[in-house]
Each structure stands twice: as structure tokens, then as C-alpha cells.
C-alpha positions as a Python dict, from the first residue, in 0.01 Angstrom:
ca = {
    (1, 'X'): (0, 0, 0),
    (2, 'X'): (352, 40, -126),
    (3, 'X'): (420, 90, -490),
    (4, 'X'): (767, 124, -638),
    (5, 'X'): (782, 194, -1051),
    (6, 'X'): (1041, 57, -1245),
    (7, 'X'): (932, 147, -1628),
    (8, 'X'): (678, -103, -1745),
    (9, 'X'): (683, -296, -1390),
    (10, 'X'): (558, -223, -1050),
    (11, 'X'): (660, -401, -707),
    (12, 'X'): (396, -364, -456),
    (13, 'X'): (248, -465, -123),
    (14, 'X'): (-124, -520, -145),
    (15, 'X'): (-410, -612, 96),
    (16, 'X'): (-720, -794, 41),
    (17, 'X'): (-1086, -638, 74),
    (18, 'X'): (-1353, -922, 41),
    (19, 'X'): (-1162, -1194, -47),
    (20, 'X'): (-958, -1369, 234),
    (21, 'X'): (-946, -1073, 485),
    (22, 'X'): (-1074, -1287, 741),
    (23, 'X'): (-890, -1579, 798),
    (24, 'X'): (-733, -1809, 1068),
    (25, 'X'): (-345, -1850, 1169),
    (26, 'X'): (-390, -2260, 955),
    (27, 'X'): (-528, -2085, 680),
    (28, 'X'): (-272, -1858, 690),
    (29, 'X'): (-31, -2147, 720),
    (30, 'X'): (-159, -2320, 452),
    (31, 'X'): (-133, -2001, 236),
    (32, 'X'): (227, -1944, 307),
    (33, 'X'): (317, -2278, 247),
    (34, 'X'): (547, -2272, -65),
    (35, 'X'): (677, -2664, -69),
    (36, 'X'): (438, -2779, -353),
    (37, 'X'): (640, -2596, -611),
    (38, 'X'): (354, -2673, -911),
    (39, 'X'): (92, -2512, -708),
    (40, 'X'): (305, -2194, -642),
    (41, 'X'): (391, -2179, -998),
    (42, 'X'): (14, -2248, -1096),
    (43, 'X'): (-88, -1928, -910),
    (44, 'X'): (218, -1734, -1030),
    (45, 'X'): (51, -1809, -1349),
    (46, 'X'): (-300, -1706, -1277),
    (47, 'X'): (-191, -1422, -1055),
    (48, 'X'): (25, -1222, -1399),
    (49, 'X'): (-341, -1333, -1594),
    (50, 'X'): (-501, -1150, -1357),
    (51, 'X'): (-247, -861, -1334),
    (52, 'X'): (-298, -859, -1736),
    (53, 'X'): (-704, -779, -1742),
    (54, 'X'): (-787, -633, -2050),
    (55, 'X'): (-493, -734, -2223),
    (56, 'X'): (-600, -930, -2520),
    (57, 'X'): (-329, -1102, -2616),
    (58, 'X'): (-367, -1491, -2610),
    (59, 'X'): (23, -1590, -2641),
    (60, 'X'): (70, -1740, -2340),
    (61, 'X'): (464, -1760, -2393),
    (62, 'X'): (484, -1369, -2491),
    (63, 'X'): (282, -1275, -2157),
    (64, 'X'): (553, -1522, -1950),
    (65, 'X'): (854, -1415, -2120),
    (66, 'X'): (763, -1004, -2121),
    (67, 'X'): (787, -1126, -1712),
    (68, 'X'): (964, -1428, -1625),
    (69, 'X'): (1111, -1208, -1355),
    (70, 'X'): (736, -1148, -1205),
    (71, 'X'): (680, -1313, -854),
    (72, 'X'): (424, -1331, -608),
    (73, 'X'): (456, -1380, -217),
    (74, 'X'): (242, -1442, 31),
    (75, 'X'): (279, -1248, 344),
    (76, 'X'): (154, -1320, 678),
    (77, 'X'): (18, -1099, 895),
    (78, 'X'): (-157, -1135, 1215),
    (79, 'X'): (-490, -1037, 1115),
    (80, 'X'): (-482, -1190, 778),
    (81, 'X'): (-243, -1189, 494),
    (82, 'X'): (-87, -935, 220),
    (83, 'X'): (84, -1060, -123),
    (84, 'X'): (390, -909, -226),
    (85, 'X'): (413, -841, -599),
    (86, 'X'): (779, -801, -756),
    (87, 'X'): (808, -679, -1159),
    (88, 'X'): (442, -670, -1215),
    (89, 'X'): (271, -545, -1535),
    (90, 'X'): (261, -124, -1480),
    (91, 'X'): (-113, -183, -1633),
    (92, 'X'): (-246, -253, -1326),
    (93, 'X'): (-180, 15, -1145),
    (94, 'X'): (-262, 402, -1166),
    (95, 'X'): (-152, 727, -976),
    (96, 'X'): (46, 393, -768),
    (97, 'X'): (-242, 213, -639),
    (98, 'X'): (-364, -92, -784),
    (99, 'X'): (-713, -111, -965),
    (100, 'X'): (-959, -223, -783),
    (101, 'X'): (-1097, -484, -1045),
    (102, 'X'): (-777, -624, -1089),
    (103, 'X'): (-706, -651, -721),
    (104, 'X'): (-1033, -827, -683),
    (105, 'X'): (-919, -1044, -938),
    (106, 'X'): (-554, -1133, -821),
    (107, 'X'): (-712, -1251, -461),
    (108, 'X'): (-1010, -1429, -601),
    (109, 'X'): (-717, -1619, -778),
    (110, 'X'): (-497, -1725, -471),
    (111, 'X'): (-869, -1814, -292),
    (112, 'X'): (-953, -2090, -556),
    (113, 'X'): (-643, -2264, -627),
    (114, 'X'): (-534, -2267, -259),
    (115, 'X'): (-893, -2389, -191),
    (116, 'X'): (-885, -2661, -440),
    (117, 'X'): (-538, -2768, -334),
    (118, 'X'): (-517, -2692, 5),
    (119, 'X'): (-881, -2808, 88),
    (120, 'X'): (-1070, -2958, -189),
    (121, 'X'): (-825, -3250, -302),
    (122, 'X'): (-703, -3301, 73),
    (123, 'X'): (-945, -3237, 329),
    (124, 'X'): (-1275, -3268, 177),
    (125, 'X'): (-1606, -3507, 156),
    (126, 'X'): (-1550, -3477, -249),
    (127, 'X'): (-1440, -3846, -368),
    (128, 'X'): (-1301, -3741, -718),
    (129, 'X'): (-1318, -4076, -868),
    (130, 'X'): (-1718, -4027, -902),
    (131, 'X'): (-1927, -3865, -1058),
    (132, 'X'): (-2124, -3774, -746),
    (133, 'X'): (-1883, -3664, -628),
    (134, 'X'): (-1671, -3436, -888),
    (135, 'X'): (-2018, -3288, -870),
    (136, 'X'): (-2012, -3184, -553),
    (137, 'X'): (-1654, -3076, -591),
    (138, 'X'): (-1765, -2827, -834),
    (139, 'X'): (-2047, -2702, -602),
    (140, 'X'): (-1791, -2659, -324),
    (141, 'X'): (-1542, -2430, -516),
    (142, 'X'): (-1860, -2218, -645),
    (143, 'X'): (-1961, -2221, -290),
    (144, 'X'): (-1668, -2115, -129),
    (145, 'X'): (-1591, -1821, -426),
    (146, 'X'): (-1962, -1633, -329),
    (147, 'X'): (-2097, -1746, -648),
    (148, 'X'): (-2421, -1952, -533),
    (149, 'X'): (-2724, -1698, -461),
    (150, 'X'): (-2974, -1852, -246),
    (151, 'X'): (-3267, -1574, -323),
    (152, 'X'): (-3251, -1530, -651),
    (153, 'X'): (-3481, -1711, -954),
    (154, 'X'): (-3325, -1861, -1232),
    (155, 'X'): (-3203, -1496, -1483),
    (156, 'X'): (-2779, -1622, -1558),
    (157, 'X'): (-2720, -1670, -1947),
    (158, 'X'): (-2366, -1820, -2003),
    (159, 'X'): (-2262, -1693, -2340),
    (160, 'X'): (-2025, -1903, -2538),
    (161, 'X'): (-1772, -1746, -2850),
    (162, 'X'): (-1468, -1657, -2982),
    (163, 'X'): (-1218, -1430, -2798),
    (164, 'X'): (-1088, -1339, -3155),
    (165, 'X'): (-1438, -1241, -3359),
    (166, 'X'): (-1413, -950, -3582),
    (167, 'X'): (-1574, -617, -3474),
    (168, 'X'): (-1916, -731, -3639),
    (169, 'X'): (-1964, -1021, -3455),
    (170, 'X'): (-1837, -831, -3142),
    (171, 'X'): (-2119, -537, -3172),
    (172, 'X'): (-2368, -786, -3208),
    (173, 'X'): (-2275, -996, -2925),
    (174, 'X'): (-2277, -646, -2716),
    (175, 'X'): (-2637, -596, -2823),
    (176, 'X'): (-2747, -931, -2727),
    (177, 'X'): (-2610, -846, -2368),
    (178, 'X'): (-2758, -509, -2375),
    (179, 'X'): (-3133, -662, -2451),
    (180, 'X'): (-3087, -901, -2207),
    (181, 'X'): (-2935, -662, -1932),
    (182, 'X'): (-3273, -505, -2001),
    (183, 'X'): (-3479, -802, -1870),
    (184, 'X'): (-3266, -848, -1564),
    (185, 'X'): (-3075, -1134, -1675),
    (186, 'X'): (-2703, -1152, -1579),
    (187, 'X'): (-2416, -1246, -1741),
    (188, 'X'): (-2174, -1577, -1704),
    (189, 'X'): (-1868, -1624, -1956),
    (190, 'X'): (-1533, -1742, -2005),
    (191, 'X'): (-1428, -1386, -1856),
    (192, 'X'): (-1200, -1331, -2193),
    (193, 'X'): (-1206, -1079, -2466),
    (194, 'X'): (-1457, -1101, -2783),
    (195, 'X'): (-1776, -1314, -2718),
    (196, 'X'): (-1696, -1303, -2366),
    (197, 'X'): (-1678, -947, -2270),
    (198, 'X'): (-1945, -825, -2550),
    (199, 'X'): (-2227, -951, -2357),
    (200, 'X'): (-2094, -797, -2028),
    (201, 'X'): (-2054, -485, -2191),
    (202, 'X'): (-2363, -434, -2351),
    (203, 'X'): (-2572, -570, -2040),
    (204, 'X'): (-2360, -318, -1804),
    (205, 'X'): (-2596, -35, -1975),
    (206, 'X'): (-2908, -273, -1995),
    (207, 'X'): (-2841, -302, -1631),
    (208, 'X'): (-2773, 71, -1543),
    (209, 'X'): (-3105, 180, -1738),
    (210, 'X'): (-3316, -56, -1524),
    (211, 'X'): (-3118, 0, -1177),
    (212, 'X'): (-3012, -360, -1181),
    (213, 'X'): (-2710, -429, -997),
    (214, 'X'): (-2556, -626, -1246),
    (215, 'X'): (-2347, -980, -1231),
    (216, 'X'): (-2103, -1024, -1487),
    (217, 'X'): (-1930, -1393, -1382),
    (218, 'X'): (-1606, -1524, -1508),
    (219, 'X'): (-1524, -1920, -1490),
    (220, 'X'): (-1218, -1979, -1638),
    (221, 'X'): (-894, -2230, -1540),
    (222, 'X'): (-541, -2234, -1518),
    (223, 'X'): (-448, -2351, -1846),
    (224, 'X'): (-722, -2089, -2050),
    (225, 'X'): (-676, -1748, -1879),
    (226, 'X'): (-346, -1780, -1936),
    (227, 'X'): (-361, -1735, -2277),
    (228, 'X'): (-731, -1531, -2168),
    (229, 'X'): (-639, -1282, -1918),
    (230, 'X'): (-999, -1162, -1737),
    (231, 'X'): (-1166, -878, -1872),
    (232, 'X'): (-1221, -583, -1693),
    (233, 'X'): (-1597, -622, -1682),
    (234, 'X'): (-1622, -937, -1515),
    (235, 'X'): (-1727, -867, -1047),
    (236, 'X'): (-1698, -1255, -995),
    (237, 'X'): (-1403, -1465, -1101),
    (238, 'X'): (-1370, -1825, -1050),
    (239, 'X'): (-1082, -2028, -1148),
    (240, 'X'): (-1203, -2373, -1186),
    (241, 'X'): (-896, -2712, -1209),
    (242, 'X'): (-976, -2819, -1495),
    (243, 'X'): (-1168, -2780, -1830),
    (244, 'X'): (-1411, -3029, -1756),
    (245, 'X'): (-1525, -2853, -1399),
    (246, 'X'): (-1530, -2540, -1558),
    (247, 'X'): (-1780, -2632, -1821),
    (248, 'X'): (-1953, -2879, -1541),
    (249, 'X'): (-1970, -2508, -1351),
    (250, 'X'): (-2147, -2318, -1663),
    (251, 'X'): (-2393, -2573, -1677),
    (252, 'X'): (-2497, -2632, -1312),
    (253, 'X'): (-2495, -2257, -1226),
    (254, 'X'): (-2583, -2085, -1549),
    (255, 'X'): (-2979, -2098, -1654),
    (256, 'X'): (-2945, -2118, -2008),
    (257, 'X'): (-2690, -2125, -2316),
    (258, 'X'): (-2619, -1800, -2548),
    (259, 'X'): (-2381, -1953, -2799),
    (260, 'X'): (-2190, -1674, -3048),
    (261, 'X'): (-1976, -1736, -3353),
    (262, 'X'): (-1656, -1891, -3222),
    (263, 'X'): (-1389, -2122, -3361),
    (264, 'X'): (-1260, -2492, -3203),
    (265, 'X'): (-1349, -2380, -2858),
    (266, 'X'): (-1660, -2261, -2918),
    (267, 'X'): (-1771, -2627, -3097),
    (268, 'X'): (-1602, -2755, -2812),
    (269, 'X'): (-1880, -2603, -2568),
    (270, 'X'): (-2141, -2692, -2809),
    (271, 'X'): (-2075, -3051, -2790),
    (272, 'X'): (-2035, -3070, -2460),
    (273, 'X'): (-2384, -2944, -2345),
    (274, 'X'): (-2507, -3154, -2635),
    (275, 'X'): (-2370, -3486, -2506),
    (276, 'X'): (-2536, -3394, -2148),
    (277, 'X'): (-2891, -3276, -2359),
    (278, 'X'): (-2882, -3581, -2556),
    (279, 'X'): (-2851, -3842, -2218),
    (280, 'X'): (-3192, -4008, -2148),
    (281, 'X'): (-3214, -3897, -1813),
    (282, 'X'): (-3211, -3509, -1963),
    (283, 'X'): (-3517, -3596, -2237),
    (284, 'X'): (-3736, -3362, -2092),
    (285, 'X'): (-3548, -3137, -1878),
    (286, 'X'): (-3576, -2755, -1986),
    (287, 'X'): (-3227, -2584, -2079),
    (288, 'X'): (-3277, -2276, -2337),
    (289, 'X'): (-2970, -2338, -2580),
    (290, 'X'): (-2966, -2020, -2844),
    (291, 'X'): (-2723, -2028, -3152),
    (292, 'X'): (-2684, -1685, -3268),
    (293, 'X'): (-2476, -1386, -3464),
    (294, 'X'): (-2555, -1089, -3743),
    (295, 'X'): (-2641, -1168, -4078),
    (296, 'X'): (-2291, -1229, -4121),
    (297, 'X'): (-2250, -1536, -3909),
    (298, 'X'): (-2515, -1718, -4081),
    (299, 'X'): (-2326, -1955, -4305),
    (300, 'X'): (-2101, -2048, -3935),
    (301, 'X'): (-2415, -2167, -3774),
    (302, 'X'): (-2567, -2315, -4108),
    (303, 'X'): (-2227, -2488, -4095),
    (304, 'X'): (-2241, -2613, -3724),
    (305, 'X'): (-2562, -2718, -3755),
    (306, 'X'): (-2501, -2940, -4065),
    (307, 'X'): (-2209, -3085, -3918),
    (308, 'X'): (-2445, -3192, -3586),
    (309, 'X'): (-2724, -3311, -3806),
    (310, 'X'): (-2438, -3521, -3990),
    (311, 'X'): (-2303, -3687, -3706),
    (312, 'X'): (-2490, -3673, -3413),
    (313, 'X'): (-2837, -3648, -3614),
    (314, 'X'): (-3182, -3483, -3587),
    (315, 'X'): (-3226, -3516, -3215),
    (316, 'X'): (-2965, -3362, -3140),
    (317, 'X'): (-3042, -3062, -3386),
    (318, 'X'): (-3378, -3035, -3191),
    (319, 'X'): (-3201, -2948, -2877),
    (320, 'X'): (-3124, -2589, -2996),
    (321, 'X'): (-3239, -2305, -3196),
    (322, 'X'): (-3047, -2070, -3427),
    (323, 'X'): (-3168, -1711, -3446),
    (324, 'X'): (-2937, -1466, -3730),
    (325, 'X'): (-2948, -1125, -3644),
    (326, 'X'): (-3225, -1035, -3384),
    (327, 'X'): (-3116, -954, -3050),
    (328, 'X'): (-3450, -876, -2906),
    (329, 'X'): (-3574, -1230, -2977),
    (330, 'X'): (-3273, -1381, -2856),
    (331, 'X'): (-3320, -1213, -2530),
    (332, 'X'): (-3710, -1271, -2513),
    (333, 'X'): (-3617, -1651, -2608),
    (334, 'X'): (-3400, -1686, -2324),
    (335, 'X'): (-3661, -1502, -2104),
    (336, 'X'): (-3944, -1717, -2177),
    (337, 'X'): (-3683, -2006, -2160),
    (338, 'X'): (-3546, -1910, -1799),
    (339, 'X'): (-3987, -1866, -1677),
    (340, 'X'): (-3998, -2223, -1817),
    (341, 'X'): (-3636, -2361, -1617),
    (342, 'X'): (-3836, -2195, -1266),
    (343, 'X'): (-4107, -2404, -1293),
    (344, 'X'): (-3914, -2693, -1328),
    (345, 'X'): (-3673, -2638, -1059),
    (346, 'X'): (-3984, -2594, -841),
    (347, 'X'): (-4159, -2915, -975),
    (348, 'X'): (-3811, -3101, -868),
    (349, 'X'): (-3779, -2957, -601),
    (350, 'X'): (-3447, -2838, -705),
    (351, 'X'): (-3197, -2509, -614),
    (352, 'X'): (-3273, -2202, -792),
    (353, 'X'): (-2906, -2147, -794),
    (354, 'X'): (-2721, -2505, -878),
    (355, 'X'): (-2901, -2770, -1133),
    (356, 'X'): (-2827, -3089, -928),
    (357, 'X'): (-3129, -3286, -1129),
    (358, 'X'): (-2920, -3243, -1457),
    (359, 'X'): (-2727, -3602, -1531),
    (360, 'X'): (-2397, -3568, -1633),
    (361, 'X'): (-2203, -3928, -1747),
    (362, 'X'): (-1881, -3911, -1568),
    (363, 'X'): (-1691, -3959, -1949),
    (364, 'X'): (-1769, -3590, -1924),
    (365, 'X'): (-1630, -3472, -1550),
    (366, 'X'): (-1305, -3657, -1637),
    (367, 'X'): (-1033, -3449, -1712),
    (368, 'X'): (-932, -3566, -2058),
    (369, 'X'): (-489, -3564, -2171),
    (370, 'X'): (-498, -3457, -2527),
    (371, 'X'): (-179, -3709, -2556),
    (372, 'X'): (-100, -3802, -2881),
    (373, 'X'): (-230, -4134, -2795),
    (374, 'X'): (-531, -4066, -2680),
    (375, 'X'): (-615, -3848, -2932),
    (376, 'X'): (-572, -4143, -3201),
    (377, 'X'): (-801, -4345, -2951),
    (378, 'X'): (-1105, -4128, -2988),
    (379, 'X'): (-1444, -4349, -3012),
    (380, 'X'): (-1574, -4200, -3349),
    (381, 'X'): (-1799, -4386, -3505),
    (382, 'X'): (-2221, -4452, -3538),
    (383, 'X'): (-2213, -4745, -3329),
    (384, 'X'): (-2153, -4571, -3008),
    (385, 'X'): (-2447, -4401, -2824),
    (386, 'X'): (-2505, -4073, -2948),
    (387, 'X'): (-2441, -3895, -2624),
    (388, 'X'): (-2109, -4059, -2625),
    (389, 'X'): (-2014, -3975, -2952),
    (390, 'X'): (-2079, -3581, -2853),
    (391, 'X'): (-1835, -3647, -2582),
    (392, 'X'): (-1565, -3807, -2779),
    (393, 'X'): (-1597, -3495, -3012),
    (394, 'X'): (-1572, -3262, -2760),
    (395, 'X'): (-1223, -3448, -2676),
    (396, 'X'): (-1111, -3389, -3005),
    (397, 'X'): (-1206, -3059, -3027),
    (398, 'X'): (-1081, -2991, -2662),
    (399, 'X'): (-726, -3151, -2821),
    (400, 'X'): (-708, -2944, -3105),
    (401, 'X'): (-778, -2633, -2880),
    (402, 'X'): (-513, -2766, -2645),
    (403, 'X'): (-229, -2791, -2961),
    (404, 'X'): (-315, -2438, -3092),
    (405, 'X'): (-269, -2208, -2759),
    (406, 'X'): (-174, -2435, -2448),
    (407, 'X'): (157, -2389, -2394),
    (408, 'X'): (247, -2778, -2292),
    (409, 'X'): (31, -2870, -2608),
    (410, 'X'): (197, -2672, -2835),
    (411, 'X'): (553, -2804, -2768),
    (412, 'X'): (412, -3187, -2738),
    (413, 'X'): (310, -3115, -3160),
    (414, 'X'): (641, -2932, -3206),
    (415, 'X'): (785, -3283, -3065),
    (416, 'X'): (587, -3502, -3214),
    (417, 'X'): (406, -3404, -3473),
    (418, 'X'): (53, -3325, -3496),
    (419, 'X'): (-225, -3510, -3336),
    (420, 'X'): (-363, -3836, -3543),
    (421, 'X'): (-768, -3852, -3519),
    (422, 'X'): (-894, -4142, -3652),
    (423, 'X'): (-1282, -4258, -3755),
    (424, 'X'): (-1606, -4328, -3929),
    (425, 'X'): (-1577, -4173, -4267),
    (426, 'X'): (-1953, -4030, -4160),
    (427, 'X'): (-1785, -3904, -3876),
    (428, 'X'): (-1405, -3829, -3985),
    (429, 'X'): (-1507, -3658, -4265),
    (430, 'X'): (-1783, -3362, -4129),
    (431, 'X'): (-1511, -3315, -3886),
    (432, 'X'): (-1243, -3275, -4141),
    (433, 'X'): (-1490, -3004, -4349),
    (434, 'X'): (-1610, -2807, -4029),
    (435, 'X'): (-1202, -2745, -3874),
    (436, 'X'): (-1100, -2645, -4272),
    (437, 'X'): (-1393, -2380, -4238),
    (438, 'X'): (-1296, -2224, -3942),
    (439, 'X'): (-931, -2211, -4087),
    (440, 'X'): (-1088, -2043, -4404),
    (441, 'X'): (-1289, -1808, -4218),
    (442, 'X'): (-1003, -1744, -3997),
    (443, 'X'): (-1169, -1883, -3676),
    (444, 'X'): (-869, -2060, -3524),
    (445, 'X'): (-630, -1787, -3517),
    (446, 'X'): (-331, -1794, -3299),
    (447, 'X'): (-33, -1534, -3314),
    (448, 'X'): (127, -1677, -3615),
    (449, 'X'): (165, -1553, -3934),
    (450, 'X'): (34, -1870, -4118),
    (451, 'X'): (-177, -2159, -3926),
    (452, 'X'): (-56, -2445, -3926),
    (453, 'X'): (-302, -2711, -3833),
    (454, 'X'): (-211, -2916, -3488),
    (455, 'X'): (-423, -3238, -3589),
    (456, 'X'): (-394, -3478, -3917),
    (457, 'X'): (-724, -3643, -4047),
    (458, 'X'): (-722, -4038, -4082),
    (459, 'X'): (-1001, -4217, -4207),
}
């Protein structure tokens, strides 16, 4: 490898390890190919995010602008390929080689958005326009990243949060992962900071005291580790298209749901495996789904929780269970939940290692535009099926989290205003209470100095 400093910034040849080092002269083609300019830029994108683990910033426009002179090549070579980096971030590297994580990283990047654009979306079996068949999408590009284990029994907890809790809510969340690194279970996240690395970190030493080699998985997409950069912890990164196959991902690889104190994002998540929990089809299917925090935290979940009974009602309060401040029962709960997920699986005859028997409306796989206009279209009221109404939440939420930190929905509310989201009083007005909380308790903070609020209630 060749490494050449220039202050903050290193250009560099690298090569890959496990990740595309075997590969044939039309993959390479199709690697090299630079026409589809959005594509190149997408992984020019992903490929700094990546070149940024650990960082914890989540201004997207600060990370681009610190290097808008960054670029990334793709080299051919006859045995493979090498990528040429040009003003990367110095943080990457030490005594001039690149860290190994990070490399890891960077190539597990170009492998899943060349796969999804190069093979998925033109060469594949995976008819986007169903539901059948986004499934199976998403099952391909976990597939094709390493990420499906064929001999393994149901032991990954995804853990939901906040990549900006305070240093309370962060311990916790590391001793959480630490009780259940102790009973074997691995770790899936968003691959961020906060909630997201917390549980890596404290099951690294659960792990290490029972001899466990430990997997600490990171789905993310374009648009989020942007703002998210990985964190160092995380051995397997997948970059999913969208935010709608990246939560279709958690759910259909992950066993069971650890869900930490978190702002819009995090009641984003919640909603989302409530409107697939609340489906008929689901009624009796098995999916541990844990709300917890310290003592702290309490009043957050006391919140959620009355904001779910309030709109989406007692059933779908029943699908959950909030424990305050006991890591040891959180991890026995999800234990006991993950013995009671096997015997399921093997009573349907299902994978160990992807849920296929979990029904998932297609409302949900769709990639949803937080336009202005679609925002003000959002279904909220009592009449519409309850599982619906979770979904059309999640939108909103998903908006809102789009206007504070997405780069293209930040400058459509500096254009046009902020989102209208319109409703039920019964609905409009929970919602209202629950987003002026997390403002209060500082739960939607962005690098500003005051928050200003990307959505305006109408009843």
C-alpha cells in the first residue's frame, strides 16, 4: 500500500482482504464503470462515512465540506481490483497504513451499492414492485454481504436508540450489551454512535469472558451513515438502499428488539415493528420487543407508551414490555424470548437465520418521499386499520427525521417551509405532545444552537 500525508489528509492505494478479492474481469467491469454519475457519487458518500468511523459528528454538510476535494477510484487489476483514495480523512490511517476496521468497512461499502445497482435492480429475479419480492431483494443483499449464518440458532438482538443520549443512558445501554454478550447473544444496530455502539461495547467483554467470538452487525443506508459514520466496533457492515430495506433487514435477520431511549428515529423504529406486530397474520408469532433505560429514562418510555396506548391502543401496548433499570432481566427476557422464537422457527419450518413467515404489508417495503405533499397526505385518523395507522406514523416520524439531518431534507424546509401534518385531533394531538417532549428533553438534537422544529401541527 502507498500512503502519501498531506496534514489532515492521506492519498492512498489500498487492496481488499475478504471483501471482493476474488472477482471476474465483468465484475471488474462493472466496478470501474463510472457513467452513472449518482451511483459514483452515492459511494463517494458512503466511502468518506466509512473513512470517518468513530467520528461522531452527525452534520452531514460539515463532514462533505471538511472534504469536498475527497475522491475515490476504482482500479483494475488483473487479479481483482484496488481503490485509489485522494484527500482522505488522516483518521484512518496510522504509522501510514490504513486500519483494518475501517478498510473492512470502505470495501464492504463499494460491495453493496455496486451489488444493488449493478446486480440487484438490473440483473436479478427481485421484481421490486412486490412485496414478495422487495423481500427477497433484501435477502439477496444480506446474502451476498456474508451476513446469513446457516448453523447458527436464533441469539441476534437489534438494539434501537439515540446516537446523541447522554452518558447515563450510554453506560446503561453498555451494560445491557455486556449481560447479553454473557449469554452468547450478538449484537445488530444502526452501526452509529450512542445506543448503537453501547451495546457492542459492552457485549465485546461479555463475549471475551465467555470465549465467544462475537458479531457486532451494522445495517445502515446511504442517506443515515452519512450523517452516522460506522463505529469502530461494528465486523459486519451492510449498507442497505433505502430506509425501508434497512429496517425490513433488522427485522428478518435480527431475533428480537432491544429498544433504548432515543428521539424521532428511535419512535420511528418503534412504529414500524409495531405496524408489522399488529397485522393479523403476525397475532401469534413470537418476536421479544424490550423497551428499556436507567431510572432516568423512565418518564421517556412512560411517555412512548402513553402516546401508543393513545393512538394505536391496548393491543398494541401488549406487544412489548418496558423494563427501567435492570440489565440482567433485560438480557434473561430476551434469552427466554429468543428459546421461545427457535421453537417456532422449527414448528414453521422456517430459517434460523432469515424470518420469511413474518408478513410485512408492502405500505411498509415502499420507500416513502417525505415531500411536502406527502407529508400533508398522511392517513391519520381512527378509522384506518390500526396496523396502518402505525405505518402512516412511522412516515411522519421518518419525515421529520428526514428535515432535521438529511441533507436534501433540510434544504427542501429551508425552501419551503416546514412540513404540514395534518389529522385526528386523537391522533394529531399525542403526536404534537410526544415531538415537544423530545425537544424538551433535548432528544432531537442536531448541530444547531437552537432547534427549530422541521414540521407544523394542523388539526
Amino acid at each position: 500500500m502507498e500512503s502519501v500525508f498531506n496534514g489532515e489528509k492521506v492519498s492512498s492505494i489500498i487492496s481488499p482482504d475478504n471483501t471482493l478479492n476474488v472477482l471476474s474481469q465483468q465484475e471488474v467491469a462493472r466496478l470501474i464503470d463510472s457513467s452513472n454519475l449518482e451511483v459514483n457519487e452515492c459511494f463517494r458518500r458512503c466511502a468518506l462515512a466509512a473513512l470517518n468511523t468513530g467520528e461522531e459528528t452527525d452534520n452531514t454538510q460539515q463532514v462533505l465540506d471538511a472534504f469536498k476535494d475527497f475522491s475515490v477510484e476504482v482500479i483494475p487489476q488483473e487479479r481483482g481490483i484496488k481503490l485509489r483514495l485522494v484527500n482522505a480523512p488522516s483518521n484512518a490511517f496510522v504509522d501510514e497504513g490504513i486500519i483494518q476496521g475501517i478498510k473492512e468497512h470502505l470495501f464492504s461499502a463499494l460491495r453493496d451499492i455496486i451489488y444493488v445497482n449493478n446486480e440487484l435492480l438490473e440483473n436479478s429475479d427481485a421484481d421490486l414492485s412486490t412485496s414478495a419480492g422487495i423481500t427477497n431483494a433484501v435477502f439477496y443483499i444480506l446474502r451476498n454481504a456474508s451476513l446469513l449464518r446457516i448453523n447458527s440458532e436464533p441469539n441476534i438482538a437489534v438494539c434501537w436508540g439515540g446516537h446523541s443520549i447522554d452518558e447515563i443512558e450510554y453506560d446503561y445501554s453498555k451494560e445491557v450489551g455486556y449481560e447479553m454478550g454473557l449469554r452468547a447473544i450478538d449484537i445488530c444496530t444502526g452501526c452509529g454512535p450512542g445506543a448503537m455502539k453501547g451495546p457492542m461495547k459492552g457485549a465485546t467483554f461479555g463475549h471475551a469472558k465467555q470465549r465467544k467470538q462475537g458479531r457486532y452487525i451494522g445495517i445502515t443506508e446511504p442517506g443515515i451513515i452519512a450523517a452516522e459514520s460506522p463505529n469502530p466496533i461494528v465486523n459486519e457492515l451492510v449498507i442497505m438502499p433505502d430506509i425501508e430495506k434497512r429496517l425490513e433487514a433488522f427485522v428478518r435477520s435480527g431475533h428480537g428488539i432491544v429498544v433504548f431511549p432515543g428521539g424521532v428515529g428511535t419512535a420511528e423504529e418503534i412504529l414500524y415493528i409495531l405496524g408489522i406486530l399488529l397485522h393479523p397474520e403476525n397475532k401469534h408469532l413470537p418476536f421479544p420487543l424490550i423497551f428499556t433505560g436507567p431510572a432516568k429514562a423512565a418518564e421517556y418510555f412512560q411517555q412512548i407508551d402513553e402516546f401508543i396506548g393513545q393512538t394505536l391502543g391496548e393491543e398494541a401496548q401488549s406487544l412489548y414490555e418496558i423494563v427501567i433499570d435492570d440489565p440482567v432481566e433485560v438480557a434473561r427476557k430476551m434469552k427466554d424470548g429468543m428459546q421461545r422464537v427457535t421453537e417456532y422457527r422449527k414448528y414453521m419450518h422456517d430459517a434460523f437465520y432469515f424470518n420469511w413467515v413474518l408478513k410485512i404489508d408492502q405500505e411498509l417495503q415502499t420507500p416513502f418521499s417525505p415531500t411536502h405533499d406527502n407529508m400533508s397526505k398522511l392517513q391519520l385518523h381512527k378509522a384506518v386499520p390500526v396496523n396502518e395507522l402505525a405505518a402512516n406514523l412511522r412516515r411522519a416520524f421518518s419525515g421529520i427525521v428526514d428535515g432535521n439531518v438529511k441533507e436534501h431534507g433540510i434544504k427542501a424546509v429551508a425552501e419551503h417551509g416546514p412540513y404540514e401534518i395534518h389529522g385526528e385531533a386523537e391522533i394529531i394531538k399525542p403526536l404534537d405532545k410526544l415531538l415537544r417532549s423530545f425537544v424538551a428533553q433535548k432528544r432531537m438534537k442536531i448541530p444547531t444552537q437552537e432547534y427549530v422544529p422541521c414540521y407544523r401541527i394542523v388539526q
